[in-house]
C-alpha positions, 0 to 999 in steps of 0.5 A: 804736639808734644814731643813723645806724640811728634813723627820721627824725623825725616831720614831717622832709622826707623825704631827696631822692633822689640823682641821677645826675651823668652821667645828667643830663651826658648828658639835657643832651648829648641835648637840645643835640643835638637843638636843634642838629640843629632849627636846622641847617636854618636855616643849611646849603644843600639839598646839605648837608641832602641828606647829612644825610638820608641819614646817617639813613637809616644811622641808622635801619636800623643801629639795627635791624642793631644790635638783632638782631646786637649785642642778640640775637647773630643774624648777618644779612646781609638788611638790603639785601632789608628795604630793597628790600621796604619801599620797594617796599611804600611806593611799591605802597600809595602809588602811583596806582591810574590807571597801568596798567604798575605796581600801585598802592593810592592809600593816604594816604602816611603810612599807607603809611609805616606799612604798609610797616614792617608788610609788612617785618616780616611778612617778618621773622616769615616767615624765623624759622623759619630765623633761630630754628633757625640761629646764627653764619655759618650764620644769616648765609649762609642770610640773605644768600640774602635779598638775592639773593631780593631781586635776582630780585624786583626784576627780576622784578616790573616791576608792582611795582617798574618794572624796572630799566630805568626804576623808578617813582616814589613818591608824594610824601609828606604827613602829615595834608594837609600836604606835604613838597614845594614844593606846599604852602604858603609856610612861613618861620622866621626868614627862612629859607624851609622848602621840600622840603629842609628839610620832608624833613629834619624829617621824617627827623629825626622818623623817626630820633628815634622809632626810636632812643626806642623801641630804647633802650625796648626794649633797656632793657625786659623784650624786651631782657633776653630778647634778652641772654640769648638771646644769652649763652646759649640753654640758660641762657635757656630754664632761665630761661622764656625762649621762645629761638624766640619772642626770635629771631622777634622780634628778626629781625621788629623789625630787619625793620621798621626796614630797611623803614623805612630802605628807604621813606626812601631811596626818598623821599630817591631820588625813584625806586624803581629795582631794581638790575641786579646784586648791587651796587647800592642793594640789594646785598650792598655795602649789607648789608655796610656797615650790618654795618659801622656796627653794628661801628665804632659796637659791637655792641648800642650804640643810639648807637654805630650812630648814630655808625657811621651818621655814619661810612659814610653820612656820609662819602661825602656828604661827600667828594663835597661837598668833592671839587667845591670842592677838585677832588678825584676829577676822574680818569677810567677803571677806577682812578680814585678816588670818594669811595664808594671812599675811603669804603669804605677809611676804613670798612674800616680802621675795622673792622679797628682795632676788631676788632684793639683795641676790639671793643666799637666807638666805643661802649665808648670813650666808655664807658671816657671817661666812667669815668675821668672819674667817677673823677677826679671829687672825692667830695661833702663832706658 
């Protein structure tokens, strides 16, 4: 026996295992984001907190688009409609029990955070029969039906949602007694006072951490792999055990739920539950079609390219019209005027475009090929 295939010797440490340099680069990049984003508050005004929320609000509900569209191959259309439903469902579980125009089940809000994500995904697992029997554009066409369901809903339901005309507005949130307003006690950190803009924003922050942990456990786990293989090849999964119909249901229900997580943000970061008058609205077919665009400009099935697409579309209008008040921009009137939602859908339309054309793994796959070569310039370890 030679020596390289001859047993360590007895007592010897045993050989530590071998670690991943770009594994620990990005634990670190991780963990450095997250504290920036602790201390942001710290430092910005109420408007700029304001835009991050709802940046993600993108997050969460494009992590959710990007798990059924880029992990499972399921084309959905129906993400404003999940939207609308889990907010409706968070603001009738939470909402007073006294008024007598809307309906109203006085839960904890907490609990009807969690209720509304259930209520989503039960409405998920009800439109999986069609989502289990319909792939590509058929799927997408008989989801975005969804969305027009969810227009005739809203204005319909006046008990529920309070009309086009005038809403209703949500209770405001509190987790274990403690409120996320202005009402509750007098917190400060370093100096700075931790009111409602701030409260709110931890509380997203919460939100959106939790949803992207448990995408990446399930994308990573034995669900993910069932999805994949959904997705490359139905007939090759079944041969495999997979259950095709039973990946589709799920997939479809688990995106659900983080739209309606999404939806129960946004009426929290609104202020109001308002239905829209028309199919463009907070829950229209612009909306569907702007979180298929995070999940395309971030790339298909990517947990952090959605959060970088998220950044991108809902970001940027935050942003420009932040701006736009201190530069003078968009100050023109009338039908042709520029808005910075216009500018924005320009930006994000020409981004899609560019990815379709040369990079149709999205933001994602770039920063995979950057980080390749990076490893392949990296010197061998001398022994």
């Amino acid at each position: 026996m030679s020596e390289v295939d001859s047993p360590p010797a007895v007592g010897a440490p045993a050989p530590r295992p071998h670690r991943d340099p770009a594994k620990l680069v990005r634990t670190a990049g991780w963990l450095v984001l997250l504290v920036v984003l602790l201390a942001l508050p710290l430092y910005l005004d109420s408007a700029w907190l304001k835009a991050g929320q709802y940046m993600m609000i993108g997050a969460v509900g494009a992590i959710g688009l990007t798990l059924v569209v880029g992990q499972a191959g399921q084309l959905s259309l129906a993400h404003a409609f999940f939207l609308l439903a889990g907010g409706t469902a968070y603001t009738v579980l939470s909402g007073p029990t006294g008024d007598e125009r809307v309906v109203g089940f006085g839960l904890d809000p907490g609990l009807s955070l969690v209720g509304a994500v259930v209520v989503t995904a039960l409405l998920g697992l009800a439109f999986a029969p069609v989502a289990g029997r319909l792939r590509g554009i058929y799927l997408g066409v008989a989801s975005l039906a969804l969305v027009f369901l969810g227009l005739y809903f809203g204005q319909s339901a006046e008990e529920l949602t309070g009309g086009t005309s005038t809403g209703r507005t949500p209770a405001s949130f509190s987790l274990f007694g403690f409120p996320f307003t202005n009402d509750g006690p007098e917190i400060t950190l370093l100096g700075v006072p931790i009111q409602q803009a701030e409260r709110m924003w931890y509380l997203f922050l919460l939100l959106t951490v939790l949803a992207f942990v448990i995408a990446r456990g399930a994308v990573r786990g034995r669900v993910g792999r069932s999805w994949r293989a959904v997705r490359d090849h139905e007939a090759a999964a079944a041969v495999m055990g997979v259950s095709v119909l039973r990946a589709k249901a799920g997939a479809f229900a688990v995106s659900s739920a983080y739209g309606g997580l999404a939806g129960a943000m946004t009426v929290l970061w609104f202020d109001i539950l308002k239905p829209d008058e028309s199919e463009f609205g907070t829950y229209g077919i612009n909306v569907s079609i702007a979180y298929l665009a995070m999940v395309i400009i971030g790339g298909l099935g990517s947990v952090p390219g959605a959060l970088v697409g998220a950044l991108i579309v809902n970001g940027l209008p935050q942003v420009l019209a932040l701006y736009s008040a201190d530069l003078g921009w968009f100050t023109g009137t009338g039908d042709g005027a520029l808005t910075p939602i216009l500018v924005s859908s320009f930006v994000y339309g020409a981004a899609i475009i560019l990815v379709v054309l040369f990079e149709p793994g999205g933001l994602a796959a770039i920063g995979r090929r950057i980080t390749q070569r990076r490893h392949r310039r990296q010197p061998p370890e001398e022994s």
